[in-house]
N, C-alpha and C positions, 0 to 999 in steps of 0.2 A: 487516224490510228496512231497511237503510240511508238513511237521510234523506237528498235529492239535487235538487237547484233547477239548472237551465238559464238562463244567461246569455247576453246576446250572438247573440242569435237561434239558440243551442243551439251556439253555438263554442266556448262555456264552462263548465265544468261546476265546482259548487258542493257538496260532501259531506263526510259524517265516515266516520270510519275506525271500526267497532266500537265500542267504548266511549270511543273518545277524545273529550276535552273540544273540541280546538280542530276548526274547518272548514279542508278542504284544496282546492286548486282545481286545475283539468288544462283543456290544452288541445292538439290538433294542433295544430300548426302547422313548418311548412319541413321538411317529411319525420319528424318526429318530435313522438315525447308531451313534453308537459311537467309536470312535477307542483312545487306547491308548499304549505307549508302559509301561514295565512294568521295564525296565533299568535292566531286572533281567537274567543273564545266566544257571541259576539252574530252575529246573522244577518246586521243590519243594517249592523253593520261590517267583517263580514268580506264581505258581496256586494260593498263600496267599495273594501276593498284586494284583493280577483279583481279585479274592471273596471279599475284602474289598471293592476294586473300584468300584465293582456293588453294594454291598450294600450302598455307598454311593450314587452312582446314584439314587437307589431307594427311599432311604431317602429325595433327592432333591425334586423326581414327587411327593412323598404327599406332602409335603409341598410347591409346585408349583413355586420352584423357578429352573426346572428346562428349561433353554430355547428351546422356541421350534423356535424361530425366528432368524433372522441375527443380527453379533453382529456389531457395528461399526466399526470396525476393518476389517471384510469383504465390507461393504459399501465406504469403505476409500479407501482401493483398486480398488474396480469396480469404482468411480469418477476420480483416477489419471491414469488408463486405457483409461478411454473414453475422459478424460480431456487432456489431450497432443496429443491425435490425432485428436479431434475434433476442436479445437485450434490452432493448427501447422499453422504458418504461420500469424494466428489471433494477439496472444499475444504474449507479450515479452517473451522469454524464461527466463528469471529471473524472470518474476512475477509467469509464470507456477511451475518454481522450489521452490516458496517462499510456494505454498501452500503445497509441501512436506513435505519441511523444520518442516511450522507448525503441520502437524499432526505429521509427526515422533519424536519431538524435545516434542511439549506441549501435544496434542490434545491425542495422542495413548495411552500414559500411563498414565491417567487419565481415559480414556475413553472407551479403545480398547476392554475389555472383557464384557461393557455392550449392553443388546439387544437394539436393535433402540426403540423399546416402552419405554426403563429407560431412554429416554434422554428427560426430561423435562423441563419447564421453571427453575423449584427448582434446577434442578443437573446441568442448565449451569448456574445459578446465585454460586454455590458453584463451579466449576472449577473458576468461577471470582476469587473469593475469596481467592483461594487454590494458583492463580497464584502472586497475591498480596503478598501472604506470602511466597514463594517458590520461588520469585526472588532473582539470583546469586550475582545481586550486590549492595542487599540489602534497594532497593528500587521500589516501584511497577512498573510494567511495564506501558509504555507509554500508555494515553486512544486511540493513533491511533494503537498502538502495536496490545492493546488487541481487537480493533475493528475488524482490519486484522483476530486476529485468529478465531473470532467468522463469520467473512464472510467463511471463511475456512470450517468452521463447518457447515455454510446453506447449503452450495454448493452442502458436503456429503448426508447430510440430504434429500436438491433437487431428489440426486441421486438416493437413496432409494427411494424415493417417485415416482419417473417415472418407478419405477423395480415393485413397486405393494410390496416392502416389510416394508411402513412404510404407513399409514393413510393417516394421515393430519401432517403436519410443526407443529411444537412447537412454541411458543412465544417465539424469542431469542431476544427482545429489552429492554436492561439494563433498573430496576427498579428506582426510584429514581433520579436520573442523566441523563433524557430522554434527555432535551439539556442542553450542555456544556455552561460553559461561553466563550461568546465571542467574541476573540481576532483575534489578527492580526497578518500576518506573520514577521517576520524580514527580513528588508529592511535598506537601506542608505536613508537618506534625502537626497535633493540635494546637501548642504553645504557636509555633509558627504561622500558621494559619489565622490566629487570631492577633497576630501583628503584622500579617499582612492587611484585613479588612479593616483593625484601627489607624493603621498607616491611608488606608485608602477613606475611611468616614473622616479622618482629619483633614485629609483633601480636599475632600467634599463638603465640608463645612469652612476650610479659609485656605478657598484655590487663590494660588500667586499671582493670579489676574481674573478679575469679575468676568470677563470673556472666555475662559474655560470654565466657570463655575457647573454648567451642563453638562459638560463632555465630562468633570469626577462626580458629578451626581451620578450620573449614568455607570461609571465603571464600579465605583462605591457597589449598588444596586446588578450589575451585571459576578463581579467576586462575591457576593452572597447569594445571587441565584446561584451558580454553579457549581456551588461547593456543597448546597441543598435539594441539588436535582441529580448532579452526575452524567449529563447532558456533556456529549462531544462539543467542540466548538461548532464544529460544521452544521449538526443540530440545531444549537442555539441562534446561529447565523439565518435558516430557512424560519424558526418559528414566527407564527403570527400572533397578536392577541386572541384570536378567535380559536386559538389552539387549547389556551387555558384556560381551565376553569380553580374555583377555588371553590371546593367542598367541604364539606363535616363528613371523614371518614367514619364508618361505623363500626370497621374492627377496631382502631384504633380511641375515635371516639375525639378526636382531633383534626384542626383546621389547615386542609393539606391541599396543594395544587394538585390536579391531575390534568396529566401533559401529552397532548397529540404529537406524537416527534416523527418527524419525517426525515429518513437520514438514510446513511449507505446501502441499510437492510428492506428500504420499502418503509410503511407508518409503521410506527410500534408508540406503546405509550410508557408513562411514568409517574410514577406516585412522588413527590417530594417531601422533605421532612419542613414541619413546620418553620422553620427558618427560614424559607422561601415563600412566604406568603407577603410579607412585610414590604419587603424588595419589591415582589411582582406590585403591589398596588402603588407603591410609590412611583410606579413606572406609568402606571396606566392613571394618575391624577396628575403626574408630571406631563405628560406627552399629549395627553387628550386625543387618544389615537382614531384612529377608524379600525372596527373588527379584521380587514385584512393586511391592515399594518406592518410592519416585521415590528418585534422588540427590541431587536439589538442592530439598527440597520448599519451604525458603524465597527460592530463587531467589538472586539475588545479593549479597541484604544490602543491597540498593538504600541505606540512608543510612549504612552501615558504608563500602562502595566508597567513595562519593563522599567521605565525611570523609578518607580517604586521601587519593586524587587531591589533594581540595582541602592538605590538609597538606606532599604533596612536589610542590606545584605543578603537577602534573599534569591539570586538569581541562580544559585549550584548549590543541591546538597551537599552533601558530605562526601558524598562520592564521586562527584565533580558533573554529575548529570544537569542538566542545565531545564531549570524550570520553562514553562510556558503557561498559556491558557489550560492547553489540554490535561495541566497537573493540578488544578482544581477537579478535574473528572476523576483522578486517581487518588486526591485527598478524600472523596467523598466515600469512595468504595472503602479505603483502608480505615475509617473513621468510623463508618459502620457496621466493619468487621471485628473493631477492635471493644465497640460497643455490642457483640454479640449477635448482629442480625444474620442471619440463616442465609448461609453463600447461595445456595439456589435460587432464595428471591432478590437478593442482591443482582447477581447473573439476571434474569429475570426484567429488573429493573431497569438494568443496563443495557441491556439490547445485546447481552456478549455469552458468552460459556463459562461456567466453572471450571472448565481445563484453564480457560483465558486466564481466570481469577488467580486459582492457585498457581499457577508458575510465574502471574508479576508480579501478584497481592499479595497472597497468604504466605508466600515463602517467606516475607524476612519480618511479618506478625507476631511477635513473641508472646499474643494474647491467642494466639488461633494452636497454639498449643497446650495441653493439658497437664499439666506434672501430677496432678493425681493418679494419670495412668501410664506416665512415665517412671514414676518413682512407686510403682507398687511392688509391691514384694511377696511373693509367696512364702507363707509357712509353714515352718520346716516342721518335718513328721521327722516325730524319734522312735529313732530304730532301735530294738533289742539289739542287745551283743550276742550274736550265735554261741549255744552251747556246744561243747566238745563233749559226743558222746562217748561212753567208757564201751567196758566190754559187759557190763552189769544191766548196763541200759538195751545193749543188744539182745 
């Protein structure tokens, strides 16, 4: 039988666990057990740090700070529990892991030891704040950063709230900065875009060593798919050969990919514009693939890309926004917006919303506006001059 000493006129209880070396102590108290160990081998020092430790507890309940509720720390657990099972299959596994990332990384040690009641509008405006100051590379994290982490945080809060251990939601919607200015993604012009892919066919035709010649064949062929599908990277990254097909479409009456894309939202597909056919075959006579193949299994050549860009000056528009892969997806959209194609099947094509479109695409289109119905004019009806009646007329 377990060795076990009563403190505190039996309010407090003194034991060891099985074989364990140290003493642990417990106590009711304010609707709940409490358990601690005491790191203590000696009897006589471990009865002195129990009787402090109750007295502190006690101390806690008058002054009512001690909790009687779950703290977020428990709430964070029961969400990434029911959150990867309820999901599997749903979401991507990297978005599922991204909101671990955030509570273990920001969200826990700021937050993990208070009760769901102290998480206020006040205390996530000061996590803001705290994360502003407490970035590693010495500048505030990104405002899509810290949106991310503060969805992170509803989601727990959700949680709690369907368990019956938290009320009502907090206001988590940033003070002051309610909308952002704004802007627009980075993209290539036309003019730029096609000195981006003849900077990359020149590549690919007299690379600086016969030992890369492959790797700019490949990127050559991966900047013209993507600039003709509108495919995320992350997309292009999962596709197989056996996802594409190359058809005679019959509305159009033209030789177009149609594309199985497996990406954030579940499958969805994609029609391509004839640009993209050329590319895809030279991939699949270059590669001599098997059906479940990937196409792009090294991805975009991430320091190949950028040596370009950075060489034809292409790595920051104008606005200082800093290109990537993913601004081929946004050349593509804005290219056949500016070409007239019908935003809903664009949206459509893209796996995203027409809210999405207009507020990073369409906004700074100067063809997605019409001055015929900007500058029309109404004409003008001419009015008589009112007669002044006499007394003859009366």
């Amino acid at each position: 039988m377990a060795e076990q000493h009563d403190l505190m006129g039996g309010r407090l209880h003194l034991y060891k666990r099985g074989d364990g070396k140290f003493w642990q102590c417990s106590t009711y108290l304010g609707g709940r057990n409490h358990r601690a160990s005491t790191k203590e081998e000696s009897l006589s020092h471990a009865k002195d740090f129990a009787e402090d430790w109750y007295l502190e507890l006690r101390g806690k309940q008058r002054r009512g700070e001690l909790k009687n509720e779950k703290t977020f720390k428990q709430a964070s657990e029961q969400f990434l529990h029911e959150y990867e099972i309820i999901t599997q299959g749903e979401r991507n596994a990297q978005y599922v892991k991204g909101h671990g990332i955030n509570l273990r990384v920001h969200l826990l040690p700021f937050l993990g030891d208070k009760g769901l009641s102290e998480i206020t509008p006040g205390l996530v405006q000061e996590y803001r704040i705290h994360r502003s100051k407490t970035s590693k590379t010495g500048k505030p994290p990104a405002r899509s950063t810290l949106h991310h982490e503060v969805v992170t945080l509803r989601q727990v809060l959700k949680t709690a709230n369907r368990h019956g251990w938290l009320q009502f939601l907090p206001d988590l919607s940033p003070p002051y900065k309610t909308s952002g200015k704004v802007g627009h993604r980075a993209w290539f012009s036309p003019t730029e875009y096609r000195t981006l892919y003849m900077a990359t066919r020149k590549r690919a035709q007299q690379p600086l060593n016969n030992r890369w010649k492959h790797v700019c064949e490949q990127l050559h062929d991966y900047v013209l798919f993507m600039g003709n599908t509108g495919l995320r990277p992350d997309e292009a990254g999962r596709l197989q050969y056996r996802d594409v097909k190359v058809v005679r479409d019959r509305d159009s009456d033209e030789t177009i990919l149609e594309i199985e894309v497996r990406g954030k939202r579940g499958v969805g597909f994609c029609k391509s514009t004839t640009g993209a056919v050329r590319p895809f075959m030279r991939l699949r006579k270059r590669n001599k693939p098997k059906p479940e193949d990937l196409i792009f299994p090294g991805g975009a050549q991430r320091e190949l890309f950028n040596t370009i860009l950075d060489e034809e000056g292409l790595k920051f528009d104008r606005d200082g926004n800093r290109r990537t892969a993913y601004s081929l997806r946004h050349t593509y959209i804005c290219i056949r917006l500016m070409e007239g194609a019908d935003i809903y099947q664009i949206a459509k094509n893209c796996r995203t919303s027409v809210e999405m479109i207009e507020k990073y695409y369409a906004v700074h289109l100067k063809t997605t506006l019409d001055a015929s119905a900007i500058n029309v004019r109404k004409p003008k009806i001419k009015r008589e001059t009112p007669r002044v009646l006499t007394a003859e007329d009366a």
